[in-house]
C-alpha positions as a Markdown table, in Angstrom:
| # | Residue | x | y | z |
|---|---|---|---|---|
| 1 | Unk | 3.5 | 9.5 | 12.3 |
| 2 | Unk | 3.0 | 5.9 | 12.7 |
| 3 | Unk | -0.3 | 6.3 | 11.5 |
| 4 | Unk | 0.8 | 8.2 | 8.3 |
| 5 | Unk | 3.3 | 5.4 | 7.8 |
| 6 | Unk | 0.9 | 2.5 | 7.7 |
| 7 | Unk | -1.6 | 4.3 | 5.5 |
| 8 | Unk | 1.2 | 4.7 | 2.9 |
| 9 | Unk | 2.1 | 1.4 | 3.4 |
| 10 | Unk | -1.5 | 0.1 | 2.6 |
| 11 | Unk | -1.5 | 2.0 | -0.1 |
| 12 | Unk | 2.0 | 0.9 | -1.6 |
| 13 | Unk | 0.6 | -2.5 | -0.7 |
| 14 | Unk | -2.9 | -2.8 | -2.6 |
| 15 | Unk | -0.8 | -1.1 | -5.7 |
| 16 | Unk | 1.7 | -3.7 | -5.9 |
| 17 | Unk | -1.2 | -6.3 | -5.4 |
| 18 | Unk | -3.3 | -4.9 | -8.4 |
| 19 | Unk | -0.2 | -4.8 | -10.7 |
| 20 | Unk | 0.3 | -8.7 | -9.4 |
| 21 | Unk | -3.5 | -9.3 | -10.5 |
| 22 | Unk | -2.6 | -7.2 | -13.7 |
């Protein structure tokens, strides 16, 4: 589960970074 979490936080992460580049 921890695993799954941080993933999704990455992910969740590197969006909201882009849509700051953006």
């Amino acid at each position: 589960m921890c695993l799954h979490y941080r993933k999704f936080v990455t992910i969740v992460f590197r969006q909201r970074v882009r849509n700051l580049f953006v």
